[in-house]
C-alpha positions in Angstrom: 50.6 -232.2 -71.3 53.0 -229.5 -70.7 52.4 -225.9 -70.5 53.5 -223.2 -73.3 55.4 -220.6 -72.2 53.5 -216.9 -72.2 55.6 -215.2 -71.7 59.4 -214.2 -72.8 62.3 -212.8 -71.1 63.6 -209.9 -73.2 67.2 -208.4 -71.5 66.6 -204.5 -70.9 68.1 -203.5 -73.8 65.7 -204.3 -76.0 62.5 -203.0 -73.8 61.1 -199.3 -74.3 62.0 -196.9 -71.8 59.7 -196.4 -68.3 59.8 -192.7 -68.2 56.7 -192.3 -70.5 58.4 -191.0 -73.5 56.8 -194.4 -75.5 53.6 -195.6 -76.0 53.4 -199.1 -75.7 50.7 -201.3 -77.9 49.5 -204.6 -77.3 49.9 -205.3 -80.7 53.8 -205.4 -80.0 53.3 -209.2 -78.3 53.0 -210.2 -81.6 56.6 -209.3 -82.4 57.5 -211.9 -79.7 55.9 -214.7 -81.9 53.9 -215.6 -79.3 50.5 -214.2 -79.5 48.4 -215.1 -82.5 47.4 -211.9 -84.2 43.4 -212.1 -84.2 43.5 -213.2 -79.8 45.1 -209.4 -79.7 43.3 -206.4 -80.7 44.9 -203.0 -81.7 45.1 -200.5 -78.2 47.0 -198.0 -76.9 48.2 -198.3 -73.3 48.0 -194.4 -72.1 51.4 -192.5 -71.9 52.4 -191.4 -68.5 52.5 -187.8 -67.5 55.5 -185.7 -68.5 57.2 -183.6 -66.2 57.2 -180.0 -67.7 60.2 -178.4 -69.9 59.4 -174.6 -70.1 57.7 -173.9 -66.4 58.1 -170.6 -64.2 58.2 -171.3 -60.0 55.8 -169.3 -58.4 54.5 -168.6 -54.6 56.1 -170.7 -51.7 52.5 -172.8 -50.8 54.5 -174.8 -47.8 57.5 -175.8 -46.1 58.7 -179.1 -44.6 61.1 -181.4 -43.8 62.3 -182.7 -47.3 62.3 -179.0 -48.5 60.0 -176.5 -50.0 56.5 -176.7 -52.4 55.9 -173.7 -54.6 53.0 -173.2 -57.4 54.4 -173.9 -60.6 53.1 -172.8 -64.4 53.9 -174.8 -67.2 53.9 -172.7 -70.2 53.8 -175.3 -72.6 50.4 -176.4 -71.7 49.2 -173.2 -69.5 48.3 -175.8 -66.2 49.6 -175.0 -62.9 51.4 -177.3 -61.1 53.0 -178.2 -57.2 56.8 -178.4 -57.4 58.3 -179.6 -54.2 62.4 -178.8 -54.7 64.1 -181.0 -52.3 68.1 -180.2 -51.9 70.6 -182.6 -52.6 74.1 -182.9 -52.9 75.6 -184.2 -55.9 78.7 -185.0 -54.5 78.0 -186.7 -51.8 77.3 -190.6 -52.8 74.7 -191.8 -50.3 72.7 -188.2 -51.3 73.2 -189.8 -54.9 71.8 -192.9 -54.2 68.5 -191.5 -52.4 67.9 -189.0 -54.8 67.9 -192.2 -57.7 65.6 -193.9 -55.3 63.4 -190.4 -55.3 63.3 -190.2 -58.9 62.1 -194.2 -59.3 59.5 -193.7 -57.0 58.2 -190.6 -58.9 58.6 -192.2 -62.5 56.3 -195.2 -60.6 53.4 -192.7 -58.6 53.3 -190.9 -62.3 51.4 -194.2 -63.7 49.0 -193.9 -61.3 45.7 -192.1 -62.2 43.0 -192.1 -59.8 40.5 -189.4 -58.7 41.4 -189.2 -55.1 45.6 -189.7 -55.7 47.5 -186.3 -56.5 48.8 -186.9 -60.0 52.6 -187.1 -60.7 54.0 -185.6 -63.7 58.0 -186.0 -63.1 61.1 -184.6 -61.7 64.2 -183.0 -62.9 67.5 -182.5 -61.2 69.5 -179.2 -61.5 72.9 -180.0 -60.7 73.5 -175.7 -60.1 71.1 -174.7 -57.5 71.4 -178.7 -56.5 67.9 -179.3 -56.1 65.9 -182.1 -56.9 62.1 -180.9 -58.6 59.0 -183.3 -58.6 55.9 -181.7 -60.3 52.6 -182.8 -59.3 48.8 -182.0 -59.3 48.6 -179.0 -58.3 45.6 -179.1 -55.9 43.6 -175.7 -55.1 42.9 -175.3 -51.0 44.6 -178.3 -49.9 47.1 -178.3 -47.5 51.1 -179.3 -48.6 52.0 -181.3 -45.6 
């Protein structure tokens, strides 16, 4: 007897964005026709961190080879936060490319929520001062490096 299908390829333009700004629900299987509706109960899946809008940079906490980690206040939400600014140059291709790589790798890390793994909120680029931004848990007493 053959096996049913589980799942269903959907092409990317119809899946919800990976930067956090959705929620996705279980429930939404159900739109796929393929999951009866009382096998799936009604849960949220948490929403990643966000990367903060409205923030102010504060003391350099360390140096190294990627670039610099300051303290960081979000004033939206009144936590302090790490941001480690690592300089690019948005002109140059291959800078392009690695700095696409960095911000992938920070939208993945930001998913992951464990008690002994520094939290990642986000990055953001700023094309003037040509610096590259990730926010993270900012972490009282423990060294940047």
């Amino acid at each position: 007897m053959p096996q049913e299908n589980l799942f269903q390829l959907v092409p990317s333009s119809q899946t919800r964005s990976y930067n956090g700004d959705s929620t996705l629900q279980y429930s939404d299987l159900r739109t796929l026709g393929r999951v009866p509706e009382k096998s799936c109960p009604r849960r949220e899946v948490p929403r990643s961190p966000q990367a903060p809008v409205n923030w102010r940079q504060g003391k350099l906490l360390g140096r190294g080879a990627f670039g610099e980690v300051y303290l960081c206040y979000d004033a939206d939400t009144g936590r302090e936060l790490a941001a480690k600014q690592v300089p690019f140059d948005p002109d140059c291709q291959e800078t392009s490319k690695e700095v696409n790589a960095l911000e992938c790798e920070v939208q993945l890390l930001k998913n992951l929520h464990h008690e002994r793994i520094v939290q990642y909120y986000g990055s953001s680029r700023d094309l003037e001062k040509r610096k590259l931004t990730i926010f993270v848990e900012f972490m009282p007493g423990v060294p940047t490096s």
